[in-house]
Biopython code that builds the backbone (N, CA, C, O; Angstrom):
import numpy as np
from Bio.PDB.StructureBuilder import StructureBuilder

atoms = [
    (1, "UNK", "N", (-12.899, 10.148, 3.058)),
    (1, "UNK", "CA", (-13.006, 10.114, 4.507)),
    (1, "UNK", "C", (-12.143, 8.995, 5.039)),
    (1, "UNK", "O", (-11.887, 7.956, 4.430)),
    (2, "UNK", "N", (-11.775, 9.287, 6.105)),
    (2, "UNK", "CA", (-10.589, 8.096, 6.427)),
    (2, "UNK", "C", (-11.250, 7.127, 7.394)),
    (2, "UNK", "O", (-10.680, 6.046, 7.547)),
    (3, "UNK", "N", (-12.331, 7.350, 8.046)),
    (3, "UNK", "CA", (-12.966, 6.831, 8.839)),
    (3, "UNK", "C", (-13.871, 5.500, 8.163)),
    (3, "UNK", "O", (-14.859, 5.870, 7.529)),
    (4, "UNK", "N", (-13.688, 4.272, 8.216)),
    (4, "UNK", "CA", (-14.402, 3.555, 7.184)),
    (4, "UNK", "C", (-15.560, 2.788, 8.158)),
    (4, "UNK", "O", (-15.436, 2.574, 9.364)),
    (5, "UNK", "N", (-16.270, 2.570, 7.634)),
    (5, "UNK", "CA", (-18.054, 1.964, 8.749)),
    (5, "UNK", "C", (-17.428, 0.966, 9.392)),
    (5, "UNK", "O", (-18.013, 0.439, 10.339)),
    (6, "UNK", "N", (-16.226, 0.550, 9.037)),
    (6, "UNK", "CA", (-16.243, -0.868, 9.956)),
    (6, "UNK", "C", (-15.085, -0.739, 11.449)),
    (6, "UNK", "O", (-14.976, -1.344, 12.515)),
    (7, "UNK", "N", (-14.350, 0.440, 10.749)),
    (7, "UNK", "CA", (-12.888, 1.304, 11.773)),
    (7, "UNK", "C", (-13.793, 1.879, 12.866)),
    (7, "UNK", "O", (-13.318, 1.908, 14.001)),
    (8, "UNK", "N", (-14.845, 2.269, 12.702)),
    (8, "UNK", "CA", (-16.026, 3.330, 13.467)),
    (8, "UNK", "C", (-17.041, 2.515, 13.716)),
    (8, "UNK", "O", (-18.042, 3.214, 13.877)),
    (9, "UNK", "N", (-17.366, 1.042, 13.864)),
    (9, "UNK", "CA", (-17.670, -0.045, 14.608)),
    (9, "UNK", "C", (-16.785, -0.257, 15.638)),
    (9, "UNK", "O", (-17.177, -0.181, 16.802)),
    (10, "UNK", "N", (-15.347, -0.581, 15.296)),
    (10, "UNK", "CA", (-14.823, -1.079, 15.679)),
    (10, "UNK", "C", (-14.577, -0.232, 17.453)),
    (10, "UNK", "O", (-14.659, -0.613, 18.620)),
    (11, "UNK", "N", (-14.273, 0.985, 16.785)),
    (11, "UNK", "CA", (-14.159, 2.326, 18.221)),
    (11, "UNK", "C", (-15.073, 2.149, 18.805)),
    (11, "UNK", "O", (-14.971, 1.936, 20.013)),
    (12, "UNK", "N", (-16.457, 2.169, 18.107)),
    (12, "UNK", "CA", (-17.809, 2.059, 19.209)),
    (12, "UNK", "C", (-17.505, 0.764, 20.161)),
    (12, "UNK", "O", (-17.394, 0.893, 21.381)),
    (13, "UNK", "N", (-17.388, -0.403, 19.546)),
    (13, "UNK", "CA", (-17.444, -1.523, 20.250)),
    (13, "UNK", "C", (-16.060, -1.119, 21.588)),
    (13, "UNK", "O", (-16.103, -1.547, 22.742)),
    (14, "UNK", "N", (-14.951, -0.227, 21.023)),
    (14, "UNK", "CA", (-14.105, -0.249, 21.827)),
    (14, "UNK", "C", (-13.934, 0.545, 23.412)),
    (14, "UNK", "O", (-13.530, 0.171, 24.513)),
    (15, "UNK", "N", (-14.547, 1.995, 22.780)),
    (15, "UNK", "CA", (-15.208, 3.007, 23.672)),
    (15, "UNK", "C", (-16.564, 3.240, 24.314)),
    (15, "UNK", "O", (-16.772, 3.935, 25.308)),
    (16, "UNK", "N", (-17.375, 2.623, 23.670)),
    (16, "UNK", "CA", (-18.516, 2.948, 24.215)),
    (16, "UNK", "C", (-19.571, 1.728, 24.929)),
    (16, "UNK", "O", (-19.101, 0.613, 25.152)),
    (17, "UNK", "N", (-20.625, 1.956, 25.170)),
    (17, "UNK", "CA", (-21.025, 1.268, 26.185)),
    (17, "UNK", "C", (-21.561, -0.429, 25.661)),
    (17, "UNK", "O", (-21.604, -1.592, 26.061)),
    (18, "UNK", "N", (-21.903, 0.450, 24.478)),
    (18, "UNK", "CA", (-22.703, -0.712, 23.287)),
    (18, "UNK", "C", (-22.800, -0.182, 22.291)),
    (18, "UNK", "O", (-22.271, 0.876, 21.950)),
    (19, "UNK", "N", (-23.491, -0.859, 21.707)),
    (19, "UNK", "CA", (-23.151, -0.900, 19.934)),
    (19, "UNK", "C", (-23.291, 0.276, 19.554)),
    (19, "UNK", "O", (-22.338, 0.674, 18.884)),
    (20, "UNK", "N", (-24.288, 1.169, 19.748)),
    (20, "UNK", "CA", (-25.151, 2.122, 19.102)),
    (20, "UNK", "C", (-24.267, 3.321, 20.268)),
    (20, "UNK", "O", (-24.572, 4.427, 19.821)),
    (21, "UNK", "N", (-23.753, 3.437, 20.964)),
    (21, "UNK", "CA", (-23.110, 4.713, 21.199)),
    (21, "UNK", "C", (-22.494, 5.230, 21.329)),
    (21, "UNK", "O", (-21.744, 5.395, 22.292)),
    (22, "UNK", "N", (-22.619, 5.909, 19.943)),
    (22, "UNK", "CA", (-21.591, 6.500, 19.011)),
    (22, "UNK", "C", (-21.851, 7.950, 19.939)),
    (22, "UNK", "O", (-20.900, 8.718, 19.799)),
    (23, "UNK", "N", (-22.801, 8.416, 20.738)),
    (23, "UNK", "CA", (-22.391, 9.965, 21.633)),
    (23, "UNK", "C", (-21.578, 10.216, 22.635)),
    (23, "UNK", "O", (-21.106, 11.294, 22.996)),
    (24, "UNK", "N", (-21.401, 8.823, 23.198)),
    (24, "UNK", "CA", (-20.648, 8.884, 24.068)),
    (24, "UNK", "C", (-19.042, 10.044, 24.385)),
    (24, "UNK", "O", (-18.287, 10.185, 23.423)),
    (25, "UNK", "N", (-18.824, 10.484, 25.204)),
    (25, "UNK", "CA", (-17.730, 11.698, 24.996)),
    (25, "UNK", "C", (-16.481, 10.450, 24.691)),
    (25, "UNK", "O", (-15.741, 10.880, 23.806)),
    (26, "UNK", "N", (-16.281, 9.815, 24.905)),
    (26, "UNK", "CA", (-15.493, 8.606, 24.959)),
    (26, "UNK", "C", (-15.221, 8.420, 23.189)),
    (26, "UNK", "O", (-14.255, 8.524, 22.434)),
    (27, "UNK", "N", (-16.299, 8.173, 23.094)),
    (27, "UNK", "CA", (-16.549, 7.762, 21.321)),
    (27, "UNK", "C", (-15.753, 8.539, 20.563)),
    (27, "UNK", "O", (-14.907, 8.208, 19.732)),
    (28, "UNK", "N", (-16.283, 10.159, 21.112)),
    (28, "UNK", "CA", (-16.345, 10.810, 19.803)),
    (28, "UNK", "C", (-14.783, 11.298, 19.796)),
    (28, "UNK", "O", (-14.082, 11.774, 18.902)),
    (29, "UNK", "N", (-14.486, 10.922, 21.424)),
    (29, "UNK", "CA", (-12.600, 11.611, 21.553)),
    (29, "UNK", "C", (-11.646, 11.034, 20.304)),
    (29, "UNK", "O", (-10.723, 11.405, 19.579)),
    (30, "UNK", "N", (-12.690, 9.609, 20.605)),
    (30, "UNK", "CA", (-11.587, 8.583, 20.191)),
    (30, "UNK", "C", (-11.937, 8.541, 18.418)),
    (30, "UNK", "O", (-10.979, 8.240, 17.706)),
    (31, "UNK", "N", (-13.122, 8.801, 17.811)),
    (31, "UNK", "CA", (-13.192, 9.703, 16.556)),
    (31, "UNK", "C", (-12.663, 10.825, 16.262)),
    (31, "UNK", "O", (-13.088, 11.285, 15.203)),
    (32, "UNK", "N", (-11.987, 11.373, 16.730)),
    (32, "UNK", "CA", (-11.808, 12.765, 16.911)),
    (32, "UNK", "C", (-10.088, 12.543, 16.883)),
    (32, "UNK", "O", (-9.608, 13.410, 16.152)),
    (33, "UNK", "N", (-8.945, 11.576, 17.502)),
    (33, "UNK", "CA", (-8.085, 11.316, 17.719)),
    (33, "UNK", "C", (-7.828, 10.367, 16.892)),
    (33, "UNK", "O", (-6.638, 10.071, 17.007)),
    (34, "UNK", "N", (-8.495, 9.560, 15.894)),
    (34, "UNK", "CA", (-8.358, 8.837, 14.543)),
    (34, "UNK", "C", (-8.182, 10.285, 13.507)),
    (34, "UNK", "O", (-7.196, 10.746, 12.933)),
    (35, "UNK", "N", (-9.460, 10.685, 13.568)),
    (35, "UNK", "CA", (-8.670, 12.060, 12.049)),
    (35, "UNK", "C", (-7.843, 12.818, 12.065)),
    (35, "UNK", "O", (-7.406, 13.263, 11.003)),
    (36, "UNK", "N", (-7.328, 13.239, 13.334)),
    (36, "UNK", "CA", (-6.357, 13.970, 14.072)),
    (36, "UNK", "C", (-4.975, 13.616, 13.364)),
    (36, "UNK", "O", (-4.173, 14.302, 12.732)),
    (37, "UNK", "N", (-5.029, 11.849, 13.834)),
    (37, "UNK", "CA", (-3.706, 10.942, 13.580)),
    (37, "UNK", "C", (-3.572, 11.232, 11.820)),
    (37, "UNK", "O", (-2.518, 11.499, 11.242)),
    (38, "UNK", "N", (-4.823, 11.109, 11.228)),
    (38, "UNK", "CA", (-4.722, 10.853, 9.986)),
    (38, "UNK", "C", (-4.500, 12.405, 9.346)),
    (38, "UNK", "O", (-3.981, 12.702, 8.270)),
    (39, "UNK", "N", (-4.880, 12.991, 10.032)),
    (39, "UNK", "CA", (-4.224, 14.358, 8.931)),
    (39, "UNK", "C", (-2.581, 15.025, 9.617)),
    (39, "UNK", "O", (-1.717, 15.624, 8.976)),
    (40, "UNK", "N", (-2.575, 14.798, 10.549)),
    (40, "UNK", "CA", (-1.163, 14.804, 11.370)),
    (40, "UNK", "C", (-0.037, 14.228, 9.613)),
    (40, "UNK", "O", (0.954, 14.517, 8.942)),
    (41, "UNK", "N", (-0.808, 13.597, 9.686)),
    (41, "UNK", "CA", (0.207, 12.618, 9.141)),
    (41, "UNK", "C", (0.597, 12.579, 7.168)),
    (41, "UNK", "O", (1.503, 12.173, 6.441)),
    (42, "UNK", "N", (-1.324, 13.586, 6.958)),
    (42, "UNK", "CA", (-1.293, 14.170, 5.540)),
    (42, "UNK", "C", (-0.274, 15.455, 5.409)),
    (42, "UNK", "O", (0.317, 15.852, 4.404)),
    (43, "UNK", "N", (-0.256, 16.156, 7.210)),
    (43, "UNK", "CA", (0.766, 17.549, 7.011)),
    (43, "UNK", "C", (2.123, 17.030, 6.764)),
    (43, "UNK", "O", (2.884, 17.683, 6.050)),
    (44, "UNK", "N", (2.392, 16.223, 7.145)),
    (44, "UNK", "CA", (3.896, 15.728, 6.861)),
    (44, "UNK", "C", (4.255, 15.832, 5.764)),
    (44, "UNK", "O", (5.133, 16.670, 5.560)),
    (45, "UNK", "N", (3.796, 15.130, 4.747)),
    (45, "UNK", "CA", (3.465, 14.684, 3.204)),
    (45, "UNK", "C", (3.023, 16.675, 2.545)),
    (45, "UNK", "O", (3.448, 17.308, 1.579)),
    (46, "UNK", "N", (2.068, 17.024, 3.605)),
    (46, "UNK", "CA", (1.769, 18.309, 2.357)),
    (46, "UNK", "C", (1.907, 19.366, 3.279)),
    (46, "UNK", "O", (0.949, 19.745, 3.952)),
    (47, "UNK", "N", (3.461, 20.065, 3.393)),
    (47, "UNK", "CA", (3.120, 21.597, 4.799)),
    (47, "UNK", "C", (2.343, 22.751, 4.231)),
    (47, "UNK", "O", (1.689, 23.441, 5.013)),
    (48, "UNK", "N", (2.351, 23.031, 2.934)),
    (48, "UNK", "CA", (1.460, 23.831, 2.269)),
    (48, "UNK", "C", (0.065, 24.364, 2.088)),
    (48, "UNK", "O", (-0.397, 25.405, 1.619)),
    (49, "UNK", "N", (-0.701, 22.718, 2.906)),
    (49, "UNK", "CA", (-1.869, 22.658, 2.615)),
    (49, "UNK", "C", (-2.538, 23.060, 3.748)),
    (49, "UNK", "O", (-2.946, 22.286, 4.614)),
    (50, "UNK", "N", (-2.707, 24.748, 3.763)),
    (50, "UNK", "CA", (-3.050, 25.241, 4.687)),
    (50, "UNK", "C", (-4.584, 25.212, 5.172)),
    (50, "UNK", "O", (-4.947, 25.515, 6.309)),
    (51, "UNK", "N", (-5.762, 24.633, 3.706)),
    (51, "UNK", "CA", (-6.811, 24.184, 4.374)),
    (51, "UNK", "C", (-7.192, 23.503, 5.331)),
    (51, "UNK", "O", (-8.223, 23.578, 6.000)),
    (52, "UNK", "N", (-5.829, 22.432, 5.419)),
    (52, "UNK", "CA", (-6.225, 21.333, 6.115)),
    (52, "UNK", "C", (-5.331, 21.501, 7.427)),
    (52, "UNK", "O", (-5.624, 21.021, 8.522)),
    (53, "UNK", "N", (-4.662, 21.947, 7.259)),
    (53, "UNK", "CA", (-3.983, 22.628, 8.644)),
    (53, "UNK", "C", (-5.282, 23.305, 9.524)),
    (53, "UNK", "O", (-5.503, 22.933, 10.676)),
    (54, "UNK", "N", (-6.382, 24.676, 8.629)),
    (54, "UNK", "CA", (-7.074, 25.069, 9.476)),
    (54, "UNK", "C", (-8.203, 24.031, 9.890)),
    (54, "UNK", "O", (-8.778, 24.363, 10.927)),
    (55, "UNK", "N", (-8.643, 22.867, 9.322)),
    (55, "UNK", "CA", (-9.350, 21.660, 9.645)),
    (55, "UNK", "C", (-8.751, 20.898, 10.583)),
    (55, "UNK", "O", (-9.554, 20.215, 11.219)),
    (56, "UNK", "N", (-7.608, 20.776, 10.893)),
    (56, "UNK", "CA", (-6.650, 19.908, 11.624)),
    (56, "UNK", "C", (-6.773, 20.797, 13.328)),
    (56, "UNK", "O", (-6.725, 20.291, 14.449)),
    (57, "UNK", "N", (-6.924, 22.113, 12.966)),
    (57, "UNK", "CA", (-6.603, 22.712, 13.893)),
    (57, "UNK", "C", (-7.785, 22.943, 15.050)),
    (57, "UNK", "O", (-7.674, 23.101, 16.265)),
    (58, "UNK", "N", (-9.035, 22.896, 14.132)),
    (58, "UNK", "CA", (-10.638, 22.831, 14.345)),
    (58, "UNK", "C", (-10.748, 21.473, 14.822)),
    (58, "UNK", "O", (-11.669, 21.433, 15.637)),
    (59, "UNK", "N", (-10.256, 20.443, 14.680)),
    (59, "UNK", "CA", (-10.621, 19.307, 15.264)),
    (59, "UNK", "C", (-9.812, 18.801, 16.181)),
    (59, "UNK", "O", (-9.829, 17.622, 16.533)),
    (60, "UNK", "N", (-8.960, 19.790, 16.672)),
    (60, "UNK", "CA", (-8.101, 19.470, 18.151)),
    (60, "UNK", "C", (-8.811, 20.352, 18.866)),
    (60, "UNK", "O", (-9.389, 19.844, 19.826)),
    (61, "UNK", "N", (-8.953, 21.445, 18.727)),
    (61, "UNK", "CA", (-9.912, 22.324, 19.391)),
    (61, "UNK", "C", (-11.093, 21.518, 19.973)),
    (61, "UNK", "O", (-11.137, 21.400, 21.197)),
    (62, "UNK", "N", (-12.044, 20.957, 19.222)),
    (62, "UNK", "CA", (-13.118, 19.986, 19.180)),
    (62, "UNK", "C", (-12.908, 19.245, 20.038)),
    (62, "UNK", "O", (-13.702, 19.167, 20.975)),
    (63, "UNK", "N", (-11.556, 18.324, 19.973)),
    (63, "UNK", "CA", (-11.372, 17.178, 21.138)),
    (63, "UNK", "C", (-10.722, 17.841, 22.496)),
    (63, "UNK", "O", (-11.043, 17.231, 23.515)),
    (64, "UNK", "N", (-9.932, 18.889, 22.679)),
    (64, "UNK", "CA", (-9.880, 19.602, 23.650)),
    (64, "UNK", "C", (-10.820, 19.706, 24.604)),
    (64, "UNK", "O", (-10.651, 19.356, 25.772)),
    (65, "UNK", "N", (-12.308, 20.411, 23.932)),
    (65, "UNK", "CA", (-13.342, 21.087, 24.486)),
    (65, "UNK", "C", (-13.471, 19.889, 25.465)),
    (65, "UNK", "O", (-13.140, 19.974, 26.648)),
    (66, "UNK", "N", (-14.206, 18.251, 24.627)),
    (66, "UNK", "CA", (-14.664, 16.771, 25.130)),
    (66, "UNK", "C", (-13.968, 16.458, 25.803)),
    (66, "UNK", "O", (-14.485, 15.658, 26.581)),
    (67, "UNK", "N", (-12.127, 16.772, 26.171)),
    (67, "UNK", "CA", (-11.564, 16.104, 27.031)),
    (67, "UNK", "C", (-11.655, 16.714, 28.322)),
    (67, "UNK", "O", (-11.541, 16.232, 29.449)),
    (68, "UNK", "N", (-11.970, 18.308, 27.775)),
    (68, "UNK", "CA", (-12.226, 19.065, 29.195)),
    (68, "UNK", "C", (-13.330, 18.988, 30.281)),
    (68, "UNK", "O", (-13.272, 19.192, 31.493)),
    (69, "UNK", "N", (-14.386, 18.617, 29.441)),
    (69, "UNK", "CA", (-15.515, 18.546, 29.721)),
    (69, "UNK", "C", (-15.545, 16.908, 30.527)),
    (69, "UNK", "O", (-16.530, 16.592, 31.194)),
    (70, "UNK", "N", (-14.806, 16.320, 30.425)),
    (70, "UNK", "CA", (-14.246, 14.887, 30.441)),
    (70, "UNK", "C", (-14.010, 15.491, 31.487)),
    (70, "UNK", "O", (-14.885, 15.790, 32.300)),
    (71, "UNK", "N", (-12.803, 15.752, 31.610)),
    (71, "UNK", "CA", (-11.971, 15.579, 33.523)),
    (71, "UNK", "C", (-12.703, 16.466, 34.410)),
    (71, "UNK", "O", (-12.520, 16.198, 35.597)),
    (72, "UNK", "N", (-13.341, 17.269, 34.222)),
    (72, "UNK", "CA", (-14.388, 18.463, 34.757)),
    (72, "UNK", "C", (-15.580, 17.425, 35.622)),
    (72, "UNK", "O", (-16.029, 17.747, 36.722)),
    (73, "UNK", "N", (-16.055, 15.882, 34.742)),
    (73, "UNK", "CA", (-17.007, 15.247, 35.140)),
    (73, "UNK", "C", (-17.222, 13.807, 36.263)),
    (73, "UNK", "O", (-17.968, 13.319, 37.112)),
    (74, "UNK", "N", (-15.518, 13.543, 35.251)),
    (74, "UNK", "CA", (-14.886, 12.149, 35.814)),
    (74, "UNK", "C", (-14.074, 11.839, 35.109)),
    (74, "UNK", "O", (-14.015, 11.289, 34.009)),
    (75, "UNK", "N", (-12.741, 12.616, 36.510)),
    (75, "UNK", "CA", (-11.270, 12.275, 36.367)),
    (75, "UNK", "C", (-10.201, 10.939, 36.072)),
    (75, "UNK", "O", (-8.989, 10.940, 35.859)),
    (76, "UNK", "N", (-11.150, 9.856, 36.150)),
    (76, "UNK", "CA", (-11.057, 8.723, 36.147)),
    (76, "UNK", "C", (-10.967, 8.082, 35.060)),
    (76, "UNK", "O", (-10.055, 7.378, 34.626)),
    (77, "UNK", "N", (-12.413, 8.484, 34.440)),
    (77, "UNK", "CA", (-12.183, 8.127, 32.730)),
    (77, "UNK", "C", (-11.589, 8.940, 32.089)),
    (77, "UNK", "O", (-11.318, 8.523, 30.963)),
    (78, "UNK", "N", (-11.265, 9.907, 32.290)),
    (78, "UNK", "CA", (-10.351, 10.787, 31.813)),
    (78, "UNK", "C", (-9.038, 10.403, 31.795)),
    (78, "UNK", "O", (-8.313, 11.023, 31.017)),
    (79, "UNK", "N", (-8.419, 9.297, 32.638)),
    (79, "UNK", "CA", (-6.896, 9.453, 32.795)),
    (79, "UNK", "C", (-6.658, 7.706, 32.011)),
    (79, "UNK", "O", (-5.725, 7.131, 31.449)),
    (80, "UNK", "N", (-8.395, 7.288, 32.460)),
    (80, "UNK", "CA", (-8.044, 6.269, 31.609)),
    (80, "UNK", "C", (-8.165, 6.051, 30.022)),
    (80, "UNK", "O", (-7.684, 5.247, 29.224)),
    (81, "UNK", "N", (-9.028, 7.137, 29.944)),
    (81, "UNK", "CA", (-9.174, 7.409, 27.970)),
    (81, "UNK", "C", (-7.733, 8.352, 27.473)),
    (81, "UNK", "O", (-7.439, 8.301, 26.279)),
    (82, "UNK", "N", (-7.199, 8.871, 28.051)),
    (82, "UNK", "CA", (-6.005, 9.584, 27.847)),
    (82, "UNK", "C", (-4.868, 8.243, 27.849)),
    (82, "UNK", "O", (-4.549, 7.965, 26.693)),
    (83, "UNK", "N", (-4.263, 7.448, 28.787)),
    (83, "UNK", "CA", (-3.859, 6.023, 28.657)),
    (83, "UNK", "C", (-4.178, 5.408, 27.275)),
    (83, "UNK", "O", (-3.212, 5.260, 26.526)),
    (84, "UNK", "N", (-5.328, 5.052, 26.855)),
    (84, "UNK", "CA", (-5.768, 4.195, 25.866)),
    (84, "UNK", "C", (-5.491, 4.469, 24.785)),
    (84, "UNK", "O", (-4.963, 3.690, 23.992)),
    (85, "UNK", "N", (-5.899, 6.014, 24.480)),
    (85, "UNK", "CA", (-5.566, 6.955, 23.196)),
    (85, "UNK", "C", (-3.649, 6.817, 22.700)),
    (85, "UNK", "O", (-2.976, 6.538, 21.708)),
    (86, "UNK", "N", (-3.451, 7.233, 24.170)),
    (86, "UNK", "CA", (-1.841, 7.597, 24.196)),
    (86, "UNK", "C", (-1.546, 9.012, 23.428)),
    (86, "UNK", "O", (-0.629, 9.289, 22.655)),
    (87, "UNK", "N", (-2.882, 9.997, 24.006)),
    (87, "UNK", "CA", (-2.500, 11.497, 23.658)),
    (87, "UNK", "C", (-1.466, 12.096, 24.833)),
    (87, "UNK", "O", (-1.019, 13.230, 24.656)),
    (88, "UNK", "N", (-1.120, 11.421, 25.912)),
    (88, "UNK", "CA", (-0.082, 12.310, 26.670)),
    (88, "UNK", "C", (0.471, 11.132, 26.798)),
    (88, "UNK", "O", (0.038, 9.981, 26.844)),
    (89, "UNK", "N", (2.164, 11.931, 26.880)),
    (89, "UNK", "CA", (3.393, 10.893, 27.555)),
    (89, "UNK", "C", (3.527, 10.880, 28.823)),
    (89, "UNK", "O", (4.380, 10.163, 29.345)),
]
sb = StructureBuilder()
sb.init_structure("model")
sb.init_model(0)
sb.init_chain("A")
sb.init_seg("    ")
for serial, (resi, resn, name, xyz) in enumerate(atoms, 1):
    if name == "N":
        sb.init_residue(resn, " ", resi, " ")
    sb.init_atom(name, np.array(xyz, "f"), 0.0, 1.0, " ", f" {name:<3s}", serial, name[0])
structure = sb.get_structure()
């Protein structure tokens, strides 16, 4: 897992409100945009590995849904968690 207890402290403390929330839509984008980066980056290294392509592909989907559901609620944190991430240019 690429996510290590202390990388996934670190996001909570960064995204979310306090320590413990890890539900936050905020949180989980920004969990969601760490494994993203990290298998982005295993396809480079392996184009073959079409498991993980369909896992790669399932967990943009995933953060899609949260970002939609995001600007749908409050456009605000939306443009500012999109900024922070640096998922759009």
């Amino acid at each position: 897992m690429v996510l290590t207890k202390e990388r996934k402290q670190e996001i909570v403390r960064e995204f979310g409100n306090n320590e413990k929330d890890t539900g936050n839509s905020d949180v989980q984008i920004a969990f969601l945009t760490e494994r993203i980066s990290h298998l982005t980056a295993h396809m480079k290294n392996n184009p073959k590995d079409h498991h993980t392509r369909y896992g790669l592909l399932k967990l943009v989907g995933q953060r899609r849904s949260l970002l939609d559901y995001l600007k749908a609620n409050d456009i605000e944190r939306y443009r500012i968690l999109i900024k922070k991430l640096k998922i759009r240019k």
